[in-house]
C-alpha positions in Angstrom: 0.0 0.0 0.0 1.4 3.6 -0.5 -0.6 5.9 1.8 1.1 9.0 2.8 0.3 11.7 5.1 1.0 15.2 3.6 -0.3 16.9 7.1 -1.3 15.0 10.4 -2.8 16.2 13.6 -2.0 15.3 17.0 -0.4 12.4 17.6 -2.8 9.4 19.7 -0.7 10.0 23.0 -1.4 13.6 23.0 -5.3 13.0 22.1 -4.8 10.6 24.9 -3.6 12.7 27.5 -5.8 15.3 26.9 -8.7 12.6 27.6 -7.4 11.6 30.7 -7.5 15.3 32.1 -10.9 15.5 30.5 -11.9 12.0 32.5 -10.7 13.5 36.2 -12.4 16.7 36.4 -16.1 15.1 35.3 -15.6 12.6 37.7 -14.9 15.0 40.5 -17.8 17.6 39.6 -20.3 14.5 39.3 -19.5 13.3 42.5 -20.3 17.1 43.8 -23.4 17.2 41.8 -24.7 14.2 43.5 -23.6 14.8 47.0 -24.5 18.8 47.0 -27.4 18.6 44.1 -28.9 22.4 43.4 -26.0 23.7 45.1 -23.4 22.4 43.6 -25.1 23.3 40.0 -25.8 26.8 40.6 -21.6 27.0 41.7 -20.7 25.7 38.3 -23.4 27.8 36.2 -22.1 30.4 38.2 -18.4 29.9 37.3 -18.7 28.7 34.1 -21.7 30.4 32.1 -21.9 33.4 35.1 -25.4 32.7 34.9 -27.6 32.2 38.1 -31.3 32.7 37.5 -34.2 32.2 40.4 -34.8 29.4 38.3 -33.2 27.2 35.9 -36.4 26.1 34.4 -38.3 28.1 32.4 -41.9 28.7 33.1 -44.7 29.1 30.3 -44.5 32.9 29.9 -40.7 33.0 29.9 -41.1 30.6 26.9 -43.6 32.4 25.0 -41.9 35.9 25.5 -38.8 34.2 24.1 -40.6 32.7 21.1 -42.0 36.3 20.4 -38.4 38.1 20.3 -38.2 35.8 16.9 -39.0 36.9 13.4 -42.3 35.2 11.6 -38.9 34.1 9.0 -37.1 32.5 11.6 -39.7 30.8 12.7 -41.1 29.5 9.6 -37.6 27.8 9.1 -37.2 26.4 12.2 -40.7 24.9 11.8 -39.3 23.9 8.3 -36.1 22.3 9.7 -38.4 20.0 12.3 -40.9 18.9 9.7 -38.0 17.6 7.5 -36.9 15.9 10.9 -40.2 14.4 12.5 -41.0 13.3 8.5 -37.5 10.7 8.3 -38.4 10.1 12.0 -41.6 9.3 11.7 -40.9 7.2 8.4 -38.2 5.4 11.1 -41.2 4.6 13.5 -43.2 3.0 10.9 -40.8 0.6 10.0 -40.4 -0.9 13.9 -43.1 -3.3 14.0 -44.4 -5.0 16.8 -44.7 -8.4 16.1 -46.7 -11.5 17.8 -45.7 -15.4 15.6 -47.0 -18.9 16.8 -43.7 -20.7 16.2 -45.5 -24.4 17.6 -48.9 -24.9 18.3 -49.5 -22.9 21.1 -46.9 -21.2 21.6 -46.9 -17.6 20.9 -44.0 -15.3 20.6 -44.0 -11.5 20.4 -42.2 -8.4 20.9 -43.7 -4.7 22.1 -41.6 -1.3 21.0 -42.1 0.8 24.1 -40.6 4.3 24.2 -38.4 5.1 27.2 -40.5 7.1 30.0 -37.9 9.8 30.2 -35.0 11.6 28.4 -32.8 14.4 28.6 -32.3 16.1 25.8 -28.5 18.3 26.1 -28.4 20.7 23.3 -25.0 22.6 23.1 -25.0 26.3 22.3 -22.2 27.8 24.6 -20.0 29.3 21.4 -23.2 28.9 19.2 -26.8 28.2 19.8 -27.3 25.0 18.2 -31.0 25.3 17.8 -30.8 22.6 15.1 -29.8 20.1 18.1 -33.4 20.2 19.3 -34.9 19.1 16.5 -32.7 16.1 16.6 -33.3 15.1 20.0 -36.3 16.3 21.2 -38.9 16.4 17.6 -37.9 12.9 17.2 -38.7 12.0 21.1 -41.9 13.2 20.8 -42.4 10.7 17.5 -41.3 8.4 19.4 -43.7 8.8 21.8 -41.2 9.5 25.2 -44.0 10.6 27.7 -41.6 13.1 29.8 -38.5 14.9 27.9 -36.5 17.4 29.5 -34.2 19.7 27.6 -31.1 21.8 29.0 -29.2 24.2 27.1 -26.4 26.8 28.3 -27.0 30.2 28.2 -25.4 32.1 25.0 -24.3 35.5 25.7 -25.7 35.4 29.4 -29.1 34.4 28.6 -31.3 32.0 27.1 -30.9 32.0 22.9 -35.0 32.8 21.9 -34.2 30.4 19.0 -33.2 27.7 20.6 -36.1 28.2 23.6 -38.2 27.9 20.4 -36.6 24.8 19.1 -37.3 22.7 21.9 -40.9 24.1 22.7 -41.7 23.7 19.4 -40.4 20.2 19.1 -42.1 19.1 22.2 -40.1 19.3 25.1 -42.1 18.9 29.0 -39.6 20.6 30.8 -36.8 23.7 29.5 -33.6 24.6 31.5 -31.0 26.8 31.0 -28.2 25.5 32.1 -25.2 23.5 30.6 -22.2 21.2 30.2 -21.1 18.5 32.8 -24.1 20.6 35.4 -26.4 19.9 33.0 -26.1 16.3 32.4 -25.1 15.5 35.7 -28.3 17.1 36.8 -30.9 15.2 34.5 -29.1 12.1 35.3 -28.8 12.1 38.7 -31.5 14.4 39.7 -31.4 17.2 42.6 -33.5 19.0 44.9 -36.0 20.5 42.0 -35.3 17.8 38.4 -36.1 14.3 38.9 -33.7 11.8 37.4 -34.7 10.5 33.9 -34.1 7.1 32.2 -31.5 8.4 29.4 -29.5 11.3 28.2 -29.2 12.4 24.3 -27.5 14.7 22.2 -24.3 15.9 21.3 -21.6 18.2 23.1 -18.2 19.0 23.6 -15.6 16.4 25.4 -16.7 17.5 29.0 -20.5 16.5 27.7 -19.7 13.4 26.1 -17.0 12.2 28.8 -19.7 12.6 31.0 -22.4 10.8 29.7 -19.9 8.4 29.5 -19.2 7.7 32.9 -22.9 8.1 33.4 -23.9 5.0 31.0 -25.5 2.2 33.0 -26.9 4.2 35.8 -29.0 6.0 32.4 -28.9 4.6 29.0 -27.4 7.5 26.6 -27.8 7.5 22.5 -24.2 7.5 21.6 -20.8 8.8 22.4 -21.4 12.5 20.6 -18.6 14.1 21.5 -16.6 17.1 19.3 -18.0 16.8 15.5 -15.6 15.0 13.4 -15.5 14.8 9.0 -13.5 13.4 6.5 -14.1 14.2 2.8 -13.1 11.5 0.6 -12.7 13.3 -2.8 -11.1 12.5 -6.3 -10.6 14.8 -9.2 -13.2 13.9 -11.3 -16.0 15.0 -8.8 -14.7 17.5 -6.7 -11.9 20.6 -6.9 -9.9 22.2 -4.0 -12.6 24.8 -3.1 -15.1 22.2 -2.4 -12.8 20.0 -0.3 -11.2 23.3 2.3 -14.8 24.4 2.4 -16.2 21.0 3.7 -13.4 20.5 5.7 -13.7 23.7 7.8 -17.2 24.5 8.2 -17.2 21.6 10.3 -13.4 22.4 11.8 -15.3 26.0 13.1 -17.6 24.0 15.8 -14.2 23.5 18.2 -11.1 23.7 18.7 -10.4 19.9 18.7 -12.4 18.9 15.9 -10.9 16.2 13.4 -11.1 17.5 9.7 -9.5 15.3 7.2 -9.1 14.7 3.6 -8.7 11.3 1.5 -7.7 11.4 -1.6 -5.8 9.3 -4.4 -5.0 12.7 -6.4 -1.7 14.5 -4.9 -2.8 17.2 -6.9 -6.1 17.5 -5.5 -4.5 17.6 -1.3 -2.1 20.1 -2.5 -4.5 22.5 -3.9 -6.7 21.7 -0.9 -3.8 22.8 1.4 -3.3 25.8 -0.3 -7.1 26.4 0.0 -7.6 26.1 3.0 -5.2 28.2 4.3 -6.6 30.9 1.6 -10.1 30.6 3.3 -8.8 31.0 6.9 -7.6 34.4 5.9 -10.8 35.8 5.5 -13.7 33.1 7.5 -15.2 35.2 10.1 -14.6 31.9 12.7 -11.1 31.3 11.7 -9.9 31.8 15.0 -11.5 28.5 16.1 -11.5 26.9 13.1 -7.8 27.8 12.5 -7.0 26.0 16.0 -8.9 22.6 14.6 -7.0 22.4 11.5 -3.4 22.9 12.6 -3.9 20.7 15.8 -6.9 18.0 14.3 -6.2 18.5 10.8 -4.7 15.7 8.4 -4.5 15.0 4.3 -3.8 11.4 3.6 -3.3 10.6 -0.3 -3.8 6.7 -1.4 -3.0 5.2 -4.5 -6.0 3.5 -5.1 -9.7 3.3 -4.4 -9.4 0.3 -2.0 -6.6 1.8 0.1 -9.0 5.0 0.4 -11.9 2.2 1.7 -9.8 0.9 4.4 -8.4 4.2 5.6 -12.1 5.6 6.1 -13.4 2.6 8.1 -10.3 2.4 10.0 -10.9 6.2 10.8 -14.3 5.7 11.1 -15.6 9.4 11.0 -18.8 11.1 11.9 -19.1 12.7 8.7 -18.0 11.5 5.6 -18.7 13.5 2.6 -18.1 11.8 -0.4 -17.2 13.3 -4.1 -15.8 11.1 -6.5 -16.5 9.1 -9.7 -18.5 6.0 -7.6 -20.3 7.4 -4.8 -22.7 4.8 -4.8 -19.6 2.2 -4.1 -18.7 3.6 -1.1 -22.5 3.5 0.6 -22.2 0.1 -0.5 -18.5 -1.2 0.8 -18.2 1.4 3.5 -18.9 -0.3 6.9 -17.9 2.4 10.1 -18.4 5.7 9.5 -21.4 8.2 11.3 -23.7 9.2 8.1 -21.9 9.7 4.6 -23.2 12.9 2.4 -22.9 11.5 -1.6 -22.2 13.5 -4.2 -21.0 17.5 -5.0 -24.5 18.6 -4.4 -24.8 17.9 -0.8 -22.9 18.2 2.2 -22.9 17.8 5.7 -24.3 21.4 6.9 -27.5 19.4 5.0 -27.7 17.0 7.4 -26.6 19.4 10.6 -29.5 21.7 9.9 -32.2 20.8 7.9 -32.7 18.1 5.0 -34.2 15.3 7.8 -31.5 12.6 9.1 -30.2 13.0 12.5 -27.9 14.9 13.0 -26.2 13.5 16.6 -23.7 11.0 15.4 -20.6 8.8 16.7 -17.5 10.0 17.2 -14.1 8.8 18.3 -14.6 5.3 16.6 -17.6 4.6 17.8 -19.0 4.4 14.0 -17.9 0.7 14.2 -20.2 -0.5 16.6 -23.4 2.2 16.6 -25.1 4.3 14.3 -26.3 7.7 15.3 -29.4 9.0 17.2 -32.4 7.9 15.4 -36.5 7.4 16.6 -35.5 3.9 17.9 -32.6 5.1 20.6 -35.8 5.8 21.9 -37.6 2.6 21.9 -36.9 -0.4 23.9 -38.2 -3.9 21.9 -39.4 -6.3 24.3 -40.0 -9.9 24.7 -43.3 -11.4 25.5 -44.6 -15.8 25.3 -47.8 -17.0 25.8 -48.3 -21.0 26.2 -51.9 -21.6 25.3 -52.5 -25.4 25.4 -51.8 -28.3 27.9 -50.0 -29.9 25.1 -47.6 -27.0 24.1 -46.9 -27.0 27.8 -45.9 -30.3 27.8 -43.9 -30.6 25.1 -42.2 -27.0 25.5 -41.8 -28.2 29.5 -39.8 -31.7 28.9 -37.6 -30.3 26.3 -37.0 -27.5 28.6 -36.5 -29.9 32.0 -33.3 -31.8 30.2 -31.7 -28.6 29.3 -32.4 -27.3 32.3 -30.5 -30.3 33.6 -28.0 -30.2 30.9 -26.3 -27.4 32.7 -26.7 -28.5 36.8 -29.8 -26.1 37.2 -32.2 -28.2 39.3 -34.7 -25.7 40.3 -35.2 -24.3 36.7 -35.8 -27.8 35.9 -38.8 -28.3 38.2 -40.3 -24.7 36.9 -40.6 -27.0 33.8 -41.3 -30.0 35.3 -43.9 -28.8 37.3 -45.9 -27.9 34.2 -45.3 -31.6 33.0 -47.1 -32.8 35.6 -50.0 -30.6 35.8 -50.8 -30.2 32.2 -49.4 -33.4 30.8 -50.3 -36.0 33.6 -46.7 -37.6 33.2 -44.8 -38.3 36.5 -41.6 -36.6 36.7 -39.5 -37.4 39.6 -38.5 -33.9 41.7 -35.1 -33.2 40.7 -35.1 -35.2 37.7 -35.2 -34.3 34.1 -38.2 -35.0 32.1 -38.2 -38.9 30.5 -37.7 -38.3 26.1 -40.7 -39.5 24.5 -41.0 -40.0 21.2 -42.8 -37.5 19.2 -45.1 -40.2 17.9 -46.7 -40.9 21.1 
């Protein structure tokens, strides 16, 4: 293979290091969360967002007087932007059936999609209001049918963004606070004195966010591991040039300043020009100064000789976004296997899918492409087992196959759960503790 690196970011031990510091101070401020509750979460809003309201949660007229501070414009587009979503979502929902098959006679097996009772819903908006985060968590919540759904942002520029407020209203959110980072999760997890706990946390965030939904999985279920946004544009020169590439690459380098941008390509041509774009278009984009930061640190053009190499870098890589412009789009959707949702062709891209055309837009990151997909209606939905034995007979039979296997492994007393039912509904005398006699099928 001859892949080459013409730029790389930060080597794995720094990226490493920089986790582990991440790692000790959500530990410690969830521990203070849950011993000191309300207290400990008005400290941190206090120090980190210098915000500290009579109330974190937003009552009905601070919502509505929010709302109104928007144009009749922005609001028609944000109830554009959650029609596209709750449209796919819905779509989603239909698909998950619930299903009920007699696999012997009398013996019925089924399973029941039941939305989770209650989610938190974190939508980031610190260094920008990510009202398109709502949609993605809470809209599709509410098709899934989640009967409570809490939603905590921070506050931008000291005080709640009306757009966002509107976001989450709009798409169906219970309960609003303003409040954010590792407060906010630690708070709808764990609960204090004034937000009960829920079942699970969604939606993306920064590494504090995602390292500590981390450490909060099993005690709640969470979607995914969402941490900083991550793409990779895989491009040749037949279907892209360098001003698509460095444009792709840093409008999503500009959400952080540790956020992976990179470029595969088999054309040397192609990275070079791309290099020398991108550093054109930090010269005059507005958010360069975060942007800039992501590139130089997160930043990396790899150059393959050949469409399989590029195939096997990308999986191995496993982005959140891969935007893909070359001569056989189609051939990566069908051979690419890790990855966080892929954008095909010129004529989309992956703002597309952050804002508005209808796929979600919370995703995995760091790897985690190569066991999960990203938030979708039926994170929300837990699929669950149900049997019904209708007959003496289906008893019997089910019961004596289920005594010797029972017995098979040492387990006396499951055994007699099915040899009980021997007994009873099939009148056949089955010693206690021993497994049920083989009877030929013809009898």
């Amino acid at each position: 293979m001859a892949i080459e690196y013409l730029k790389r970011g930060k080597s794995d031990a720094d990226r490493a290091e920089d986790d582990a510091k991440t790692r000790a101070v959500v530990e410690a401020t969830l521990k203070d969360i849950e011993t000191r509750g309300d207290v400990a979460v008005r400290e941190l809003s206090e120090k980190f967002d210098n915000y500290s309201p009579a109330s974190f949660r937003l009552s009905q007229d601070q919502i509505e007087d929010l709302i109104s501070q928007l144009s009749d414009r922005e609001l028609a587009d944000i109830k554009f932007a959650q029609e596209q979503v709750r449209n796919f979502a819905q779509a989603q929902r239909d698909s998950m059936l619930d299903i009920e098959v007699e696999t012997l006679p009398g013996v019925i097996l089924g399973h029941k999609n039941i939305p989770v009772q209650s989610v938190g819903c974190y939508v980031p908006g610190g260094k920008f209001p990510m009202v398109a985060s709502a949609h993605m968590s809470v809209a599709t919540a509410s098709v899934a049918g989640v009967p409570r759904i809490i939603a905590c942002t921070p506050p931008f520029q000291g005080k709640p963004n009306p757009a966002v407020i509107a976001a989450m209203h709009l798409g169906g959110a219970h309960e609003i606070y303003v409040m954010g980072g590792i407060q906010a999760i630690g708070a709808m997890a764990l609960g204090t004195q004034t937000i009960n706990p829920v079942h699970m946390l969604v939606g993306p965030g920064n590494a504090f966010v995602a390292e500590a939904k981390r450490q909060l999985f099993g005690r709640v279920g969470i979607d995914l591991f969402a941490g900083p946004t991550e793409t990779m544009v895989i491009a040749d020169e037949t279907a892209a040039d360098a001003e698509l590439c460095a444009t792709d690459l840093l409008g999503q380098a500009e959400h952080g300043y540790n956020s992976p941008c990179v470029l595969l390509t088999n054309s040397r041509k192609l990275a070079e020009e791309t290099l020398a774009e991108v550093d054109r278009l930090l010269d005059i984009l507005p958010t360069a100064d975060t942007a800039k930061v992501s590139w130089a640190e997160y930043g990396e053009v790899i150059v393959c000789e050949t469409y399989d190499e590029m195939l096997k870098v990308a999986d191995d890589i496993a982005s959140e976004h891969v935007q893909v412009m070359t001569d056989r789009d189609d051939w990566f959707l069908e051979n690419m296997t890790c990855y966080g949702a892929l954008f095909l062709g010129a004529r989309t891209n992956v703002s597309n899918g952050d804002k508005v055309i209808g796929t979600n837009h919370t995703l995995p990151t760091k790897k985690a492409g190569r066991y999960t997909g990203g938030l979708w209606v039926g994170k929300y939905l837990k699929t669950h087992s149900y049997q019904k034995v209708l007959t003496d007979e289906a008893a019997t039979l089910i019961g004596e196959y289920g005594s010797r296997l029972c017995m098979l492994e040492g387990f006396v007393g499951h055994a007699e759960q099915c040899n009980v039912r021997v007994r009873r509904y099939g009148g056949i005398n089955v010693p206690y503790g021993k497994a049920a006699p083989y009877r030929d099928a013809a009898e």
